[in-house]
RODO-2510 file (C-alpha; in nm, 4 decimals, decimal comma):
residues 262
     n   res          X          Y          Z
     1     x    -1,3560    -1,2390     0,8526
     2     x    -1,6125    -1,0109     0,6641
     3     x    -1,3468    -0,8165     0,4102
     4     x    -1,3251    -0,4644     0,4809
     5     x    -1,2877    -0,1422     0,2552
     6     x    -0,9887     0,0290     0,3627
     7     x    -0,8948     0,3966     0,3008
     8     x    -0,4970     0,3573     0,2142
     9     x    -0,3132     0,6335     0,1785
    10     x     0,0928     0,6871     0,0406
    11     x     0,1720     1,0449     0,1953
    12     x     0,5388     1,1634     0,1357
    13     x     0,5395     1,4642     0,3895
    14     x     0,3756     1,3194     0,6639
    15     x     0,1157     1,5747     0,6367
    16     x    -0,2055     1,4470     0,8708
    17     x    -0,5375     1,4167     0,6697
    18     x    -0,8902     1,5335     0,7898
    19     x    -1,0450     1,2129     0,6937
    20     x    -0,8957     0,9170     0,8650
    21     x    -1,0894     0,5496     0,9231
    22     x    -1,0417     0,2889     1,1870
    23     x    -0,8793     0,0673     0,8698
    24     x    -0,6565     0,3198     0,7226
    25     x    -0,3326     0,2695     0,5475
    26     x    -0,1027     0,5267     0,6168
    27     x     0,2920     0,5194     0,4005
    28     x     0,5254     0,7849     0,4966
    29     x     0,8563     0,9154     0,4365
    30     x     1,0511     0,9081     0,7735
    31     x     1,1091     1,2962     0,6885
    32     x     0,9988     1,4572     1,0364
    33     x     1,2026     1,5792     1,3008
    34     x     0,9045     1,5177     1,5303
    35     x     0,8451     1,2120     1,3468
    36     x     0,7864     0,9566     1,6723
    37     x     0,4877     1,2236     1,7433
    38     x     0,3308     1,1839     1,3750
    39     x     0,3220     0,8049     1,3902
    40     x     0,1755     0,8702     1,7322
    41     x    -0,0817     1,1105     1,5755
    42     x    -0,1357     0,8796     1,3116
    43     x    -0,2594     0,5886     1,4987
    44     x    -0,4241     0,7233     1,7791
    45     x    -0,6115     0,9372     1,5586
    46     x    -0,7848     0,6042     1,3972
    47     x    -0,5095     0,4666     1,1145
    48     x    -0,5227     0,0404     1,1228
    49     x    -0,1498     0,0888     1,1161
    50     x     0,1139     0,2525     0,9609
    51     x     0,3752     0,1846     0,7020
    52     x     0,7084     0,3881     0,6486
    53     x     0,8269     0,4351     0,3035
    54     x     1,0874     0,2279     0,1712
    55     x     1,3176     0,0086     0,3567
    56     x     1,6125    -0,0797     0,1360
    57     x     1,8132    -0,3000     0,3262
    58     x     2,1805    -0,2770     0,4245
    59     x     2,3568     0,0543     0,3367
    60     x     2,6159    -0,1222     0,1967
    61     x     2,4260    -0,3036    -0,1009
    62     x     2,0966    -0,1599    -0,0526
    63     x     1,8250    -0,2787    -0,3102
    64     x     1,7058     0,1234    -0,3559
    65     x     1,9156     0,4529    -0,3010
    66     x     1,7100     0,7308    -0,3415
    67     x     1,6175     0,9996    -0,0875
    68     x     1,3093     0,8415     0,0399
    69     x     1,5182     0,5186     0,1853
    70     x     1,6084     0,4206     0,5343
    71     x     1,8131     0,1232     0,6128
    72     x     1,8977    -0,1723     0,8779
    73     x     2,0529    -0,0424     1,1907
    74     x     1,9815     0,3570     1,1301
    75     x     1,7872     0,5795     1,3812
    76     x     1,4433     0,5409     1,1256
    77     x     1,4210     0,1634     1,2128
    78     x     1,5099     0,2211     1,5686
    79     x     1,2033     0,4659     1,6146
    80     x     1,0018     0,2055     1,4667
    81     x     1,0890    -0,0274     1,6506
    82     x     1,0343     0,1508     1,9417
    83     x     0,7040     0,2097     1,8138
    84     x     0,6026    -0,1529     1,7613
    85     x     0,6493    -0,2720     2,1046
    86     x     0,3784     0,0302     2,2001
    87     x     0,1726    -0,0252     1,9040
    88     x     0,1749    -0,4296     1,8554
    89     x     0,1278    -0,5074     1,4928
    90     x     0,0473    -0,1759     1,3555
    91     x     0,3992    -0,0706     1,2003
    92     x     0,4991    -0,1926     0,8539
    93     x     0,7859    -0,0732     0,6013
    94     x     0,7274    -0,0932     0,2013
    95     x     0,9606    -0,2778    -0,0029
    96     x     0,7958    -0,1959    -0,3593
    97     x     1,0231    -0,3801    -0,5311
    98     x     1,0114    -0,7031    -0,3273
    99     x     0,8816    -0,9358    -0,6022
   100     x     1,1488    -0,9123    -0,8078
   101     x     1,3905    -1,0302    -0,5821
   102     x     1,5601    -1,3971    -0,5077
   103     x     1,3947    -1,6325    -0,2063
   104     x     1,7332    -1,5528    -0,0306
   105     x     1,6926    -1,1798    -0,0630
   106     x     1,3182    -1,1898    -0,0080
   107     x     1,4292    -1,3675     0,3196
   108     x     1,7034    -1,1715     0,4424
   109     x     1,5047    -0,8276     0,3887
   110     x     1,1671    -0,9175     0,5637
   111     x     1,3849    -1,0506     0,8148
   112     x     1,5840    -0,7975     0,8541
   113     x     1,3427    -0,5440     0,8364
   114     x     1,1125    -0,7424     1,1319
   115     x     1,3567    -0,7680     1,3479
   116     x     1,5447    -0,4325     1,3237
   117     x     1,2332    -0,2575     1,2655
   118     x     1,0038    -0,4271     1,4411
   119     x     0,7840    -0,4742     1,1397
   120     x     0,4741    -0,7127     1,0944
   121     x     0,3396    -0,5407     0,8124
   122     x     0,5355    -0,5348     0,4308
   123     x     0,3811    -0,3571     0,1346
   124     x     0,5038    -0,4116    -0,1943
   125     x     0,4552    -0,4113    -0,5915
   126     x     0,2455    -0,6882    -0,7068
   127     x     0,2842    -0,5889    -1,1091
   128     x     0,4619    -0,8844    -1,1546
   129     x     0,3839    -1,2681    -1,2186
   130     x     0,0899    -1,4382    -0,9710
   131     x     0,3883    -1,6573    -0,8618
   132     x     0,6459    -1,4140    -0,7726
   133     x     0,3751    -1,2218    -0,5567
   134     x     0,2804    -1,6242    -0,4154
   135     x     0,6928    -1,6634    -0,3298
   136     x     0,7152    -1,3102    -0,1308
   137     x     0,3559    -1,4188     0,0101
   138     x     0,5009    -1,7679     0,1379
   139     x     0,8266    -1,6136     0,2650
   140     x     0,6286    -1,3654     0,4718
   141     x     0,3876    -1,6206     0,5712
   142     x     0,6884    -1,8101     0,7282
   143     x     0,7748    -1,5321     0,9180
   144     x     0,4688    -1,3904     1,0322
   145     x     0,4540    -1,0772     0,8722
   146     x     0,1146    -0,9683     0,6919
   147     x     0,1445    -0,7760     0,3462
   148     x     0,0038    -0,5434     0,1105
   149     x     0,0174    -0,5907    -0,2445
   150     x    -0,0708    -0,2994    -0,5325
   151     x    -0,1461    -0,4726    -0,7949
   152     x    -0,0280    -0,1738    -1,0649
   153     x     0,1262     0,1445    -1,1256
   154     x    -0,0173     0,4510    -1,1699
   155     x     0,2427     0,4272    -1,4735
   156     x    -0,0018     0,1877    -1,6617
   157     x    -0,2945     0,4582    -1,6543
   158     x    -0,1001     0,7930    -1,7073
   159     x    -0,0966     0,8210    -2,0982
   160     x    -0,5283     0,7539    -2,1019
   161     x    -0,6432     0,7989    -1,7449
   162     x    -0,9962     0,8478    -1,8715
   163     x    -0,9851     0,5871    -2,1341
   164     x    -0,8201     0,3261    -1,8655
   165     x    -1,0440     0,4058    -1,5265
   166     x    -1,3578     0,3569    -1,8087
   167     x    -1,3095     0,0301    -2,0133
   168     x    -0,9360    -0,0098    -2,0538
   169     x    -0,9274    -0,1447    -1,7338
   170     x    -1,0945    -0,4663    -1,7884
   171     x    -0,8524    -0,5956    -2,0048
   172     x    -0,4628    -0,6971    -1,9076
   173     x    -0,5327    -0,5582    -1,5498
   174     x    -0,8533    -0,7106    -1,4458
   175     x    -0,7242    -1,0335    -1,5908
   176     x    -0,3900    -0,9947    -1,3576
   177     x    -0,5415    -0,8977    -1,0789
   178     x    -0,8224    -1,1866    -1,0340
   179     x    -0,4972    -1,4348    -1,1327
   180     x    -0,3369    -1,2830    -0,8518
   181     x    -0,6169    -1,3541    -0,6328
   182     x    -0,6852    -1,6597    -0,7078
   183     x    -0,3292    -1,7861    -0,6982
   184     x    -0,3109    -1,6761    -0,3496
   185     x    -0,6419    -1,8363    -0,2967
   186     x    -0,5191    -2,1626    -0,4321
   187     x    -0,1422    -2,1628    -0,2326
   188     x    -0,3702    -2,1298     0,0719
   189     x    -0,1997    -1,7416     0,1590
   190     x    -0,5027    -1,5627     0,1824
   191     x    -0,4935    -1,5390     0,5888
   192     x    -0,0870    -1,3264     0,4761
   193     x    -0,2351    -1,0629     0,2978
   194     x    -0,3957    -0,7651     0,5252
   195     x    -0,5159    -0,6153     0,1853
   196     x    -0,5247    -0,6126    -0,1604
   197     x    -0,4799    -0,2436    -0,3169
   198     x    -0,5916    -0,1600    -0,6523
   199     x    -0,3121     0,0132    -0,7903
   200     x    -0,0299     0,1967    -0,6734
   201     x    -0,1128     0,5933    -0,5912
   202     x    -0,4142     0,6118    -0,8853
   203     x    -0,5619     0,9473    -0,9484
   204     x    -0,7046     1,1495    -1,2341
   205     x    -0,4089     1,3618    -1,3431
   206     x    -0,6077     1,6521    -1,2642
   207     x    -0,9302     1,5685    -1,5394
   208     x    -1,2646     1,6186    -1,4280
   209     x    -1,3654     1,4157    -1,6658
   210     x    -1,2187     1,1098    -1,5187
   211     x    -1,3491     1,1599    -1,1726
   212     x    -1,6919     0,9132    -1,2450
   213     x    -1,4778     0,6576    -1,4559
   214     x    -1,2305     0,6483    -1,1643
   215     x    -1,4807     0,5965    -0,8589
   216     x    -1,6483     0,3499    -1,1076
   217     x    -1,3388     0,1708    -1,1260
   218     x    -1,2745     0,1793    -0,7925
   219     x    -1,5840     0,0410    -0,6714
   220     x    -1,6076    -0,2252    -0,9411
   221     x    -1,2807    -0,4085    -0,8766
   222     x    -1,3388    -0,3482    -0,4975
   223     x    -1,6132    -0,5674    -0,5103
   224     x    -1,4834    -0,8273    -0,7179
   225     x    -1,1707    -0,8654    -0,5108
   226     x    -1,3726    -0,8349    -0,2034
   227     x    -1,6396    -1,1252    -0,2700
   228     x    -1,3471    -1,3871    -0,3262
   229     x    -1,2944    -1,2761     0,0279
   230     x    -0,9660    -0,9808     0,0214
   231     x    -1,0059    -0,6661     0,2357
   232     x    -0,9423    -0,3769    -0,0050
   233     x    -0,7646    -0,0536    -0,0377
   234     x    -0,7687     0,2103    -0,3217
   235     x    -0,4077     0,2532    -0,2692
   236     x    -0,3939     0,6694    -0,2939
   237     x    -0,1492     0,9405    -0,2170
   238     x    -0,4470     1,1201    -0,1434
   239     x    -0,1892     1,4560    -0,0708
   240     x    -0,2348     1,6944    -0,3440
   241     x    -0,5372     1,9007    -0,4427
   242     x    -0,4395     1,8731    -0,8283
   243     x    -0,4359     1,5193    -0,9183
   244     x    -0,8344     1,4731    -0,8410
   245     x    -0,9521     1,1687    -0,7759
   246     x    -0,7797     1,1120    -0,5071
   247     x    -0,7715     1,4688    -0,3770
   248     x    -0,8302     1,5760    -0,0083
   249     x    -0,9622     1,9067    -0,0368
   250     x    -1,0924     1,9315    -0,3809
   251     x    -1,4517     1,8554    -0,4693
   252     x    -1,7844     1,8678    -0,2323
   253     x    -1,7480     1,6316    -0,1205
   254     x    -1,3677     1,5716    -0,1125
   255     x    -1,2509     1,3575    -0,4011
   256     x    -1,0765     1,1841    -0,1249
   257     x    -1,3772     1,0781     0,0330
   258     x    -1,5881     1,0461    -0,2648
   259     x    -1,4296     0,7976    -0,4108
   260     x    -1,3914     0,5742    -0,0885
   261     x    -1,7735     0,6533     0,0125
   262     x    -1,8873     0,2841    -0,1198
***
């Protein structure tokens, strides 16, 4: 399969973007009360598929608390579900935390999450070791479920986003993310992951003067991931007109699209 750019986006409102593509990544917060309607505007409008922000598990010992998470057996996994049967593997959850956790717990959420919420797709934090993102890799693998790893935080860039997206980058991160690469190239995963994404929700923290380092970046470690064979995503939020970068209506044209224009 020729790897693919794709145009991923983390929105926390559900608020629908102008500028979609037939391999979008679309994260939400199951905040809607028309919310079976927005993952039906979502996909028919061109989104690859479409992955809810973040399944934590049982209510009872959850693995996150915080008010974007939905859980096993409440009405958020039931719409999904519902939505998977019309929209066969197209519906994912994100579980950022994923890699940190024990095989068993690996096990029991993916499960649990693909059969009470019909997922396929799992995105999740890939900061951590090349072999704990190979374990949650091999555990999905077994299940049939496809992933998504962001290989860092925006954390790692906010104190020098200029200095970072321009040479700081090809230090510690580039290293880490060609390891992580090529460690799923050599367990033989590379068929589980849908995409790699650059980082998690980069963007300039509202310099101009980062906006050519950042596409630079962007388009730079895009095509090193992509020629060992990975489909690629930036990995925006891509939902506020302040951060730049990754901005939707900011820019001619759009940050948004600028930077995913290669």
């Amino acid at each position: 399969m020729t790897p693919k750019k794709l145009i991923a986006v983390l929105i926390f409102n559900l608020m629908i973007l102008n500028i979609l593509s037939p391999f979008s990544v679309l994260a939400a917060v199951p905040a809607s009360v028309n919310y079976e309607a927005d993952i039906d505007e979502f996909l028919n409008a061109g989104a690859q598929y479409y992955i809810a922000w973040q399944y934590s598990g049982d209510q009872s010992n959850p693995i996150e608390n915080d008010a974007y998470s939905f859980y096993k057996g409440g009405p958020t996994c039931d719409i999904l579900k519902a939505k998977a049967a019309k929209y066969p593997d197209r519906i994912g959850v994100n579980i950022y935390a994923l890699a940190n956790k024990s095989d068993a717990q690996i096990t029991d959420l993916l499960t649990s999450a693909k059969n009470d919420c019909g997922t396929s797709i799992v995105r999740f934090w890939g900061f951590d070791s090349p072999g704990n993102v190979t374990k949650v890799l091999r555990i999905a693998n077994n299940l049939g479920i496809k992933a998504v790893v962001a290989l860092v935080d925006f954390g790692t860039i906010a104190s020098n986003p200029v200095g970072w997206y321009t040479t700081d980058y090809k230090s510690a991160y580039q290293a880490h993310a060609l390891a992580v690469a090529d460690a799923i190239i050599s367990d033989g995963l590379q068929s589980t992951v849908y995409a790699l994404e650059l980082a998690n929700e980069p963007h300039c923290f509202g310099l101009t003067a980062c906006l050519t380092p950042y596409n630079n970046w962007a388009r730079d470690m895009s095509n090193l991931l992509a020629n060992k064979g990975f489909n690629i995503g930036i990995g925006q939020k891509a939902n506020e007109n302040t951060t730049r970068g990754d901005s939707p209506g900011v820019g001619s044209p759009p940050d948004f699209q600028t930077s995913n224009n290669f």
